[in-house]
C-alpha positions in Angstrom: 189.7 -10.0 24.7 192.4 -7.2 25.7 192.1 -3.9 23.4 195.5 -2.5 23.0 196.1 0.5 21.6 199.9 -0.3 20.1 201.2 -3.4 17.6 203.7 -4.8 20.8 205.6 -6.7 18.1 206.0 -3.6 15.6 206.9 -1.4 19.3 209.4 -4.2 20.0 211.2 -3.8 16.5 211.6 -0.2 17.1 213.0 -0.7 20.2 215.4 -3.4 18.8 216.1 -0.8 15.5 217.1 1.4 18.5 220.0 -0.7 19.8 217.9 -2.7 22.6 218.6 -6.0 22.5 215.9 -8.7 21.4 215.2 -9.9 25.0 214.8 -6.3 26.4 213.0 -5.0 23.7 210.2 -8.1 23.4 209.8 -7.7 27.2 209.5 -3.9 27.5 206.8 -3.9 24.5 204.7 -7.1 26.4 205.1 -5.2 29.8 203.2 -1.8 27.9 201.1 -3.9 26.1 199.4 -5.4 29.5 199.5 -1.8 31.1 197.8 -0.4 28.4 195.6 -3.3 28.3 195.2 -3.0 32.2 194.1 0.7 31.5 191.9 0.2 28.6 189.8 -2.5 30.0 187.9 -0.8 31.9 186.6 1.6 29.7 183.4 1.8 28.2 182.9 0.8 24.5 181.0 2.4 22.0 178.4 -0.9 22.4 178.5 -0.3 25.6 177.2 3.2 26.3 174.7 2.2 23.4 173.2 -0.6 25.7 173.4 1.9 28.7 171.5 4.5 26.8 168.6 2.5 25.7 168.4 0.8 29.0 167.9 4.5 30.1 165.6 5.4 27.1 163.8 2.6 27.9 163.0 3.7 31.8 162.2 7.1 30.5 159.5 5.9 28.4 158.3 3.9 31.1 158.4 6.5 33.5 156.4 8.9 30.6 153.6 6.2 30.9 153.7 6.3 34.1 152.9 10.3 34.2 150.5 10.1 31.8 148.3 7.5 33.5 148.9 9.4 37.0 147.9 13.1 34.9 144.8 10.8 33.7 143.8 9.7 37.4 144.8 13.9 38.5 142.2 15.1 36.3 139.1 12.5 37.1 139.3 13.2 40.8 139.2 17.0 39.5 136.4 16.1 37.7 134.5 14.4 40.7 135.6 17.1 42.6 133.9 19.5 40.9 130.8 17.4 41.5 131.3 16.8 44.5 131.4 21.0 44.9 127.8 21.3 42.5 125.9 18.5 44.4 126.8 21.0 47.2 126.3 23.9 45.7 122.6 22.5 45.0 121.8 21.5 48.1 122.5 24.6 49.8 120.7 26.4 47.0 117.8 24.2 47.9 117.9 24.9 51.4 118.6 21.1 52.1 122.1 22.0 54.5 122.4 25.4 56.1 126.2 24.9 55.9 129.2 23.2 54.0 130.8 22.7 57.8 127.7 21.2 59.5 128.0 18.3 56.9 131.9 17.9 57.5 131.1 17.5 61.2 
């Protein structure tokens, strides 16, 4: 459905109130009423930067879960990490490896 932005048939009577004759004045106000409607068209509505937005609200949120579950996975390889480093640290306090590199070799 075209969204003008001008009543053509009240446009048309001004033009006619104006001295145009009917024929001129009915044609000049359809020929701005599809230009305008041409122009407007493509335009977003209201409804439709609404529907964008939440689309994009929407992805956001996802991507926020996202992160979180990633920052959740960050911080239990820290954790076995740090392990990782004390079982280490023990055994070379126990004199079971001379060296962190002999065991990486």
């Amino acid at each position: 459905m075209p969204r003008t932005m001008i009543d053509t048939s009240q446009f048309a009577d001004r033009l006619k109130d104006s001295g145009f004759e009917n024929p001129q004045a009915e044609g000049m106000a359809r020929m701005l009423g599809d230009a305008l409607a041409r122009t407007v068209e493509p335009l977003a509505t209201k409804s439709d930067l609404e529907t964008e937005i939440t689309k994009v609200s929407t992805r956001i949120e996802a991507l926020g879960t996202k992160v979180e579950a990633l920052d959740a996975k960050v911080d239990a390889l820290g954790t076995q990490i740090k392990f990782v480093f004390a079982a280490l640290a023990m055994l070379l306090a126990l004199g079971l490896i001379d060296t962190v590199p002999r065991l990486l070799s």
